[in-house]
C-alpha positions in Angstrom: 21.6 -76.7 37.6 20.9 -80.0 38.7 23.2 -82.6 40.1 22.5 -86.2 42.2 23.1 -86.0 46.2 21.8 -88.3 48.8 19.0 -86.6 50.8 17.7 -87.3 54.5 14.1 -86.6 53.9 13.4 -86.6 58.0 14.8 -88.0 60.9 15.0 -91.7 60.4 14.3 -92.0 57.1 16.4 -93.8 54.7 18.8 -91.7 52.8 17.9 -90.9 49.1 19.9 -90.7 46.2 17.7 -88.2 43.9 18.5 -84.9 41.6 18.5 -81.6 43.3 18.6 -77.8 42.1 21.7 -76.6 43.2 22.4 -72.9 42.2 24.9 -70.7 40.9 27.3 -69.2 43.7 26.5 -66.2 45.3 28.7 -63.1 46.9 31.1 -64.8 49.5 30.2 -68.6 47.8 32.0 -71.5 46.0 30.7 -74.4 44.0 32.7 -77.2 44.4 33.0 -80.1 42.1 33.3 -83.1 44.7 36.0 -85.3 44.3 35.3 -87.3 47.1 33.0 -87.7 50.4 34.0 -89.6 53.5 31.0 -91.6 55.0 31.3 -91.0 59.0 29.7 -91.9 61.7 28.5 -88.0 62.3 26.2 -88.6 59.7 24.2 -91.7 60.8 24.0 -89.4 64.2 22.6 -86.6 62.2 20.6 -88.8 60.4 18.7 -90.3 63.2 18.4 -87.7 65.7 21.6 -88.0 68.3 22.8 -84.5 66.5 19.6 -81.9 65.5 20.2 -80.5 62.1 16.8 -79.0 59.9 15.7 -81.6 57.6 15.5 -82.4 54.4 19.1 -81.8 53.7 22.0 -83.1 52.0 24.5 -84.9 54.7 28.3 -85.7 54.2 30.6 -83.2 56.1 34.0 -84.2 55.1 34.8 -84.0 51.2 37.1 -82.6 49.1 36.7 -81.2 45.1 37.8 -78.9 42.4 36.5 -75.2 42.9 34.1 -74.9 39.3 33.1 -71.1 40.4 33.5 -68.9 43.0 31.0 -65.6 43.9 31.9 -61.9 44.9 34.2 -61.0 47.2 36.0 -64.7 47.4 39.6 -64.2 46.9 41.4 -67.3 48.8 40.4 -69.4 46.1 40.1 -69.7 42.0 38.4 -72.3 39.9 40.3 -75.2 39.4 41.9 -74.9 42.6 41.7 -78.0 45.1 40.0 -78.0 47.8 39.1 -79.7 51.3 36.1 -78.5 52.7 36.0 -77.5 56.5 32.3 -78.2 58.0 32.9 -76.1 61.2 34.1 -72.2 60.0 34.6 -70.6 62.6 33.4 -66.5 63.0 36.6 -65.3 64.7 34.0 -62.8 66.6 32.2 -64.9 69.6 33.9 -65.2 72.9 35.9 -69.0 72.5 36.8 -67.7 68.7 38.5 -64.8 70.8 40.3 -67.2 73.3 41.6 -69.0 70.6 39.4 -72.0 70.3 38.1 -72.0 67.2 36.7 -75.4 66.8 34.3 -74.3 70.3 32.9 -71.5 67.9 29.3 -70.6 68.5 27.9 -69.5 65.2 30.4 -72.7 63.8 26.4 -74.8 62.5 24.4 -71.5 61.3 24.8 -72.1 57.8 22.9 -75.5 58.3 19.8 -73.3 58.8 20.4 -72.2 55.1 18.3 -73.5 52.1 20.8 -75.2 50.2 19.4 -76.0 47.1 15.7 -77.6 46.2 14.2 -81.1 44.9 13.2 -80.9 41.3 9.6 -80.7 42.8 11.0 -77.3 44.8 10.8 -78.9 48.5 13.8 -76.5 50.1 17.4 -78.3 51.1 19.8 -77.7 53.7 23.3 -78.2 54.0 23.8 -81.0 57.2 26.7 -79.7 58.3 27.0 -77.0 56.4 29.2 -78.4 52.9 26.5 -80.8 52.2 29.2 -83.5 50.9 27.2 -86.0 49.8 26.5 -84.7 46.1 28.3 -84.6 42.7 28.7 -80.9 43.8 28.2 -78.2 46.1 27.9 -74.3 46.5 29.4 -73.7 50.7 30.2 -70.4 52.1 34.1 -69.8 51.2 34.9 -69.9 55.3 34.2 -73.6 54.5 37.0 -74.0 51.9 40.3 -74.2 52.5 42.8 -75.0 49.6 44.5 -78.2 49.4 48.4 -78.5 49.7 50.4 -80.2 47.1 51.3 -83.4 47.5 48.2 -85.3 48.8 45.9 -86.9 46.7 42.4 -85.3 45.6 39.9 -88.2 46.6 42.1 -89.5 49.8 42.2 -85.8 50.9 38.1 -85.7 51.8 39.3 -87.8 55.1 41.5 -84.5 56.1 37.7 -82.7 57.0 36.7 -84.0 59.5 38.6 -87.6 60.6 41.9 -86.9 60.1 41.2 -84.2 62.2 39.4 -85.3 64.7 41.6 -88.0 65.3 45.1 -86.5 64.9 43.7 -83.4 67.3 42.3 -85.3 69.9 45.8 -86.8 70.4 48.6 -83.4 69.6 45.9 -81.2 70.8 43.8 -82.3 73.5 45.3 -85.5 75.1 48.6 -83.7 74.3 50.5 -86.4 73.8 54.2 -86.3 74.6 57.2 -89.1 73.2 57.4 -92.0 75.1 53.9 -91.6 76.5 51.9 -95.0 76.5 48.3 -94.5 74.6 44.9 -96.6 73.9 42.6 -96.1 71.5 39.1 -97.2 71.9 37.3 -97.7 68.5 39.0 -98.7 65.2 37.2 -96.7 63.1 38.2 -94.0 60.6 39.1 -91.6 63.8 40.1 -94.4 66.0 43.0 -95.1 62.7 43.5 -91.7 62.7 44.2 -91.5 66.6 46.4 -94.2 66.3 48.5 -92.8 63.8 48.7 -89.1 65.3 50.3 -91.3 68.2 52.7 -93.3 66.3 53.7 -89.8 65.0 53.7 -88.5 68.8 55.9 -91.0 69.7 54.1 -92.7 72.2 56.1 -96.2 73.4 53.2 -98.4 73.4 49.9 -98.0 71.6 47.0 -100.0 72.7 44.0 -100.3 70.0 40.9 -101.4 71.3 37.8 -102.9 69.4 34.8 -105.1 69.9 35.8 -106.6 66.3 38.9 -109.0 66.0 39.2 -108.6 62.9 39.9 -104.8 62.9 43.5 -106.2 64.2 45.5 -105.9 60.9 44.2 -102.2 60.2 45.0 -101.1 63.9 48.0 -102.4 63.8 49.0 -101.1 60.1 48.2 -97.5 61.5 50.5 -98.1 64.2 49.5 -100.3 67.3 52.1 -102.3 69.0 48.9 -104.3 70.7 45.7 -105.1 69.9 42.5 -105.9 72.9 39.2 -107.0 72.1 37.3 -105.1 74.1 35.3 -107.3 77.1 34.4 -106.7 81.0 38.4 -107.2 81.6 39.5 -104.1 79.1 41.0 -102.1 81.6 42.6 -105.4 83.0 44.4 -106.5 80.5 45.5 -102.7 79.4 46.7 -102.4 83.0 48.8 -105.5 82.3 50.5 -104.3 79.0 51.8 -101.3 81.5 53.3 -103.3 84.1 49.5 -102.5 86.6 49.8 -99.4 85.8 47.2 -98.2 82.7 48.1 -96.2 79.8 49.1 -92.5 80.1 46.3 -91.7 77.8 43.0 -93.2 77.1 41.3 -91.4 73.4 38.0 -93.0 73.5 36.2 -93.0 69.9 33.0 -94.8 70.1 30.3 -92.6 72.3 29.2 -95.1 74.6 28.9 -95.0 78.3 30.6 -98.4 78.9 33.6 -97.5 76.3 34.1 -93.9 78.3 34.0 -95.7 81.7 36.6 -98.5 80.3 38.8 -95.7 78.9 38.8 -93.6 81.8 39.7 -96.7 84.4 42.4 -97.8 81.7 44.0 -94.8 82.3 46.8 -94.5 84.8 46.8 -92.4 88.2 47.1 -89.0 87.3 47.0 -89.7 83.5 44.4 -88.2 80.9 41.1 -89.5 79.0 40.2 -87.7 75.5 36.4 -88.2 74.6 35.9 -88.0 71.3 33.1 -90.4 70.3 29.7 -88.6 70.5 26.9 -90.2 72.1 23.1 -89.8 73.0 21.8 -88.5 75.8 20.8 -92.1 77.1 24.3 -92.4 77.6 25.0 -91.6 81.3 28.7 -92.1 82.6 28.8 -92.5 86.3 32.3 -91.7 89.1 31.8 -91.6 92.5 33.7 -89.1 94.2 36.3 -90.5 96.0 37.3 -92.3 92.9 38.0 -88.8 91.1 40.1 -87.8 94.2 42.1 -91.1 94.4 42.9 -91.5 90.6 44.0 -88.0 90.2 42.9 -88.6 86.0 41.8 -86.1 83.9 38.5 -86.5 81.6 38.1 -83.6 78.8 35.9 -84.0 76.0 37.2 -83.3 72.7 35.2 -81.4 69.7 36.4 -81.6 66.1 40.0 -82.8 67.7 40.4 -79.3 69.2 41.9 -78.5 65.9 42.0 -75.2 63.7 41.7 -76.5 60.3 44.0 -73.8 58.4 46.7 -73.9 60.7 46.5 -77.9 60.7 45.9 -78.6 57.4 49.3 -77.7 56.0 50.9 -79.2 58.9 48.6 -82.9 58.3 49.3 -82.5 54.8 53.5 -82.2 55.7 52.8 -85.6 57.2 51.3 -87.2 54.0 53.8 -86.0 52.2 56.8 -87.7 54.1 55.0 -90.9 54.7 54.3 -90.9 58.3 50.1 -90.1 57.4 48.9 -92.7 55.0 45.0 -91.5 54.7 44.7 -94.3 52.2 44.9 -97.0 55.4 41.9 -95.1 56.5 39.5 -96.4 54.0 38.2 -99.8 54.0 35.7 -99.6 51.3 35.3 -97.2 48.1 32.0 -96.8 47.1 30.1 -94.4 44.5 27.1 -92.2 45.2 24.7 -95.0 44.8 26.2 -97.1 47.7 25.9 -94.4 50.9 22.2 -95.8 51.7 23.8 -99.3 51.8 27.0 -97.8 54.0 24.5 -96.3 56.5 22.5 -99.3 56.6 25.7 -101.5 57.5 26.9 -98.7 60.2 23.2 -99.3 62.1 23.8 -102.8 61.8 27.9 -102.7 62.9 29.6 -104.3 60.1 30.2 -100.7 58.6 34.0 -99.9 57.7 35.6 -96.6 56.9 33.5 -95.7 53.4 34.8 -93.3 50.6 32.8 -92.0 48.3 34.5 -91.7 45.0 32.4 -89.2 42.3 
């Protein structure tokens, strides 16, 4: 059956918005009748090169839809059930599944290998990042569905795969935020808003948003910063002022660049933590000199997927939502259709890209 997606025909190559075969699901599959498709940053790294997937293939990892069919042996899930899909299954067999850390799973991307679906002239697909979001629909292995609680809108609910996530984890789970804690947040984007809202729901004291835009301001501080820094060469400065010289007791950093991870990390208090989440090139080469890592006694981890499990988090995100204290709606600067993800990526090369939602 055919359906419109935005393909990557090769690495660096304009995204286009075409008609593909997509076929019927098989044993252990579900089609999936998109709703909506957040436009992340992931994908402009997928689609020029900083993350490897085979190409062609459909991007868009974090979406959320109506199940239309489901294939033998699925049982989780019906059709007309919602849905948020979940581009990193883990196996629950390799060695981090077994020490609890699903989102370090090793055979998390092997369905991105796949053949997805064809072009009308047969050229074979694959799925990005597995759930190949960026389509009307989409046929995923059922590991990567996982149903949708009440109480949280259909087309807001794509931002729960994959930002939400990422930024909510990176600050329960890996920075381990505790109340009264003092936090910054490099990068307003959609995980940087989500950041600063999983530490408004910490509890942190003080919440430090940090962007190279100032007019990113009103959204940081509507997702809960109690100041707002434009990042410069005196970053750390002036975050070291807000603490009385001390820096913040944790430093999430959600852009990817060398120069944002060495601001974080020497915004950061003695003996206080830095979350990387933003994922950069190889080119990007962050430098400490050892006495430095003695003296300051911080701790740098890096941070995959927000070190979250996405069933067990799901329900618990989705609890938030419901009370108020999530608002994935402040996440989105810009609803777009199908038709407007080439335009999206191009303002993302360019840096004027918000937080796009792709509404089907």
């Amino acid at each position: 059956m055919a359906v419109r997606a935005a393909v990557l025909p090769a690495i660096g190559s304009p995204l286009e918005i075409t008609g593909i075969e997509l076929p019927e699901p098989g044993p252990g599959q579900v089609r999936v009748r998109l709703a909506a498709a957040g436009v992340c940053h992931s994908d402009l790294s997928l689609s020029d090169g900083t993350m490897r997937v085979p190409v062609p293939a459909v991007l868009g990892h974090e979406g959320a839809g109506t199940v239309l069919a489901v294939g033998d042996g699925v049982a989780h899930v019906s059709p007309g059930d919602r849905v948020v899909l979940n581009w990193a299954p883990s196996c629950g067999r390799c060695h981090a599944c077994s020490l609890g850390e699903v989102w370090l799973c090793a055979n998390a991307l092997n369905g991105a290998a796949d053949v997805h679906a064809r072009t009308v002239d047969g050229t074979d697909l694959h799925p990005g990042l597995n759930v190949a979001a960026f389509a009307e629909e989409t046929v995923v292995s059922a590991a990567c569905v996982l149903p949708l609680p009440e109480g949280v809108p259909l087309t807001d609910a794509a931002l729960l795969g994959c930002a939400v996530l990422t930024g909510y984890g990176a600050v329960h789970h890996s920075a381990k935020v505790r109340p009264g804690e003092t936090v910054a947040v490099f990068g307003v984007g959609g995980v940087g808003l989500a950041a600063l809202q999983g530490a408004r729901i910490a509890g942190a004291s003080k919440i430090v948003a940090v962007d190279v835009s100032p007019e990113k301001e009103e959204l940081a501080r509507a997702a809960g910063a109690t100041d707002y820094v434009v990042a410069s060469a005196d970053t750390p400065r002036e975050i070291r002022a807000l603490t009385g010289k001390q820096g913040v007791d944790v430093s999430v950093e959600c852009v990817g660049r060398a120069v944002t991870i060495r601001a974080a990390w020497e915004s950061t208090r003695r003996g206080g933590r830095t979350t990387v989440v933003g994922i950069g090139g190889k080119d990007q080469q962050v430098t400490f000199n050892a006495l430095e890592i003695f003296h300051w006694g911080r701790t740098l981890s890096g941070c995959v997927y927000g070190n979250s499990d996405p069933a067990k988090d799901l329900p618990v995100l989705a609890g938030h939502v419901r009370a108020g204290r999530l608002d994935l709606g402040a996440l989105v600067t810009e609803r777009i259709a199908l038709d407007g993800i080439p335009a999206a990526f191009e303002n993302m090369v360019a840096g004027k890209g918000g937080r796009a939602l792709v509404v089907f």
